[in-house]
DOMIMAR-736794 format. One record per residue (C-alpha): x negated, y, z. Coordinates in steps of 0.02 Angstrom, whole numbers, plus 50000, padded with zeros to 5 digits. Example, Ala and Ser with C-alpha at 12.3 -4.5 7.8 and 13.67 -1.06 7.14 Angstrom:
BEGIN
493854977550390493164994750357
//
This chain:
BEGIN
471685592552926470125593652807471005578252688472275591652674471425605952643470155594952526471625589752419472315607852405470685615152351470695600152218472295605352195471915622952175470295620252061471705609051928472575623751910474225616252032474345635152100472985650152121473215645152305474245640452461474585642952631474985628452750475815618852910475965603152994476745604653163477415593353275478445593653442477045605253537475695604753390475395616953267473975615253114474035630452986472695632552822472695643552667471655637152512471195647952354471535666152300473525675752296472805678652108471725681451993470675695852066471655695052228471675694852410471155676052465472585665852525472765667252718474085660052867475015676452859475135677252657476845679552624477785670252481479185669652383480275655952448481625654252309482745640952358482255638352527483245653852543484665642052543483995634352709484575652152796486005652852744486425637852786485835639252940486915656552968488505646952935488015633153036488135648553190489665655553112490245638753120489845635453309490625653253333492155645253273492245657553136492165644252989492725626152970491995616352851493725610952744493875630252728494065635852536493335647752462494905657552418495145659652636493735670952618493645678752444495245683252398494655686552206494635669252195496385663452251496605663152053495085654251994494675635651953493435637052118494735645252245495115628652321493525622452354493055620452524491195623752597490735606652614490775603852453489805619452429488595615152553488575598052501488215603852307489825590552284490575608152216491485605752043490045619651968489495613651815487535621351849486335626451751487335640351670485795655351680487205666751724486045680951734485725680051530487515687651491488005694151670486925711951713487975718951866488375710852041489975711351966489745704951818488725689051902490165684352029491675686351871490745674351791490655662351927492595664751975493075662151818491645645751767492625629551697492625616951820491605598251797492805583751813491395571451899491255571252101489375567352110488135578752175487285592552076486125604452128486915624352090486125639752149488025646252116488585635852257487485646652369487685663252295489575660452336489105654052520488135669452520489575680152470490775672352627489355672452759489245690252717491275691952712491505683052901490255694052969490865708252880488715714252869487485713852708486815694752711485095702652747485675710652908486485693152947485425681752923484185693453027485425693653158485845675953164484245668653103482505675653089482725687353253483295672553355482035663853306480375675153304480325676653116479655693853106478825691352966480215683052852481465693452770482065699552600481485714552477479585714752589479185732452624477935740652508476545739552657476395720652645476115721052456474315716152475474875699352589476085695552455475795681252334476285686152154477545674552049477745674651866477325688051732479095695551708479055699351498479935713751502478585722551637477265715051579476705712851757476805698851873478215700651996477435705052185478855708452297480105707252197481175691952212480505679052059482705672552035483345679851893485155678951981484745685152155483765698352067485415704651986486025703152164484725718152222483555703952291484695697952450485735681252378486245666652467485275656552339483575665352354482685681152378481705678152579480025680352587479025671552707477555665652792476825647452857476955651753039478605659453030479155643952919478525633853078479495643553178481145638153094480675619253071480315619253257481955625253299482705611853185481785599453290482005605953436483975606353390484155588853344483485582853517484665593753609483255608053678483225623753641484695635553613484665639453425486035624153344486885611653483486475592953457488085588653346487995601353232486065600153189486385581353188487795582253044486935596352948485375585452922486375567952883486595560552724488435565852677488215560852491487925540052494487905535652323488465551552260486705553152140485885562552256485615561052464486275579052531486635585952716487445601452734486195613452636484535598452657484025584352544483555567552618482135557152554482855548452390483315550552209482495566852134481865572052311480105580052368479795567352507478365556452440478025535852487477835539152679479015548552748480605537952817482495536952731483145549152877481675564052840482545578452761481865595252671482025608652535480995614352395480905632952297480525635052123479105646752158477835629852237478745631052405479215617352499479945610852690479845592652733480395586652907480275568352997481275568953156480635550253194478955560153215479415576053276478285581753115478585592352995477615599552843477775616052760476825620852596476915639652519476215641552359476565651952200476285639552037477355649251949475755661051920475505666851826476865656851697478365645051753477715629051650476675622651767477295605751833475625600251933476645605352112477975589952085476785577552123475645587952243477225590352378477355568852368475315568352406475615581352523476815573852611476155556152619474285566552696475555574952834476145558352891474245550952899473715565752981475075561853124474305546053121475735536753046476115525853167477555519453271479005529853222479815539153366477905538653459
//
């Protein structure tokens, strides 16, 4: 553990992030760390520092509609139009939730709905009503999940917060995790960017510009977490793919964490990238380990071969977004995790 804490102080004194929280756990193991300061003039990083997870948000609900799924309440050739009538009309209606999940969804990306879209309304006209891209490859969309977001809620009939709480974090001992923290836990909170029109660094408030429109609870983004809860949930993962536990059954972990994309540009599961093109996973882990990153400096790696997996929470979006240092710390980071496991055998 002290190459890994080493490297994220060096990390830390480069200017990668003000500081970070982390984990490497195993099958009955369970390191944690925090390096470096919340801010400027803040509270030092600790274990129970709570971050912004942007996109690892997606990992939730993902994980909800994997339960709604072995409810049989969903299907995974469902469309979108089953669920959200308003869309029986649009260009996305017939688009089923793999290909949501799978981000083989005909979304173009990258459209920064929230510049021209200020409502909840507004946000989910102007993803009913997006032109469609022609190309079947893969492409990462945050729209894809704000829609998966949107039917979660719908087949539950609750708020996605209460959901995912219900279905997720509760199950699972995640008391910590959760979106829109409560005012009390402000001082535990890692800050994100310096939002131009406050003036102020965002602290609680989700960093996403289009979960933000969303009141802070999105299928895309918007949780706040810590390391240990993080752990928590990667356990269960692991735990699910060898058939213990009783959060996912085998089959269902087994397919959400396989590569359903072969040579589709980029290797998805069902809501998880595996190691390849464009992917956080670094020189050591194997073809099969699988993960998610956030905007925000957060990141989840898992091995199964290993039973490891490696969770790093940090907020290098602090105090300004163009700060790329974290891309190649996650690949150092991971390739440390693997070493500290001792990186042998596979499956030992």
């Amino acid at each position: 553990m002290k190459a890994i804490k080493d490297y994220l102080e060096t990390c830390v004194a480069g200017g990668a992030f003000p500081g970070a929280a982390w984990a490497i756990g195993g099958k009955e193991t369970l390191e944690t760390g925090a390096v470096g300061l919340l801010g400027a003039g803040l509270e030092a990083a600790a274990e129970d520092s709570l971050y912004d997870l942007a996109s690892l948000t997606k990992l939730f609900t993902t994980l909800a509609l994997m339960k709604q799924l072995e409810d049989g309440l969903i299907r995974l050739e469902d469309r979108v139009d089953y669920f959200l009538p308003a869309f029986r009309d649009s260009p996305l209606g017939g688009t089923t939730l793999f290909r949501l999940l799978t981000h083989t969804a005909p979304l173009p990306g990258g459209t920064m709905l929230y510049r021209y879209a200020h409502t909840r309304e507004d946000l989910l006209e102007a993803i009913r009503s997006t032109g469609i891209r022609r190309d079947e490859g893969a492409l990462y969309t945050c729209e894809a999940f704000i829609l998966l977001g949107e039917i979660a809620s719908a087949v539950d009939s609750a708020g996605l917060d209460e959901l995912i709480r219900v279905r997720v974090t509760a199950p699972l001992g995640m008391a910590e995790t959760g979106y829109n923290p409560p005012d009390e836990k402000i001082t535990r909170i890692a800050p994100t960017e310096v939002c131009p029109r406050q003036g102020v660094a965002l602290r609680g408030q989700v960093h996403d510009e289009n979960a933000a429109i969303l009141g802070g609870v999105s299928g895309n983004a918007g949780i706040f977490s810590t390391v240990r809860d993080m752990a928590r949930l990667a356990a269960a993962v692991l735990d699910s793919l060898e058939g213990r536990g009783d959060f996912l059954h085998r089959p269902t972990a087994s397919l959400m964490t396989s590569n359903l994309t072969q040579g589709r540009g980029e290797n998805r599961g069902l809501g998880w990238m595996l190691k390849g093109p464009g992917s956080a996973a670094g020189d050591l882990m194997p073809e099969e380990s699988f993960g998610h990153t956030g905007f925000t400096g957060t990141s989840l790696w898992i091995d199964p071969s290993r039973r490891l997996y490696a969770i790093l929470l940090s907020n290098r979006i602090h105090p300004r977004r163009d700060n790329a240092g974290i891309f190649r710390v996650r690949h150092i980071f991971h390739n440390l995790a693997i070493l500290r496991c001792g990186g042998g055998t596979q499956g030992a």
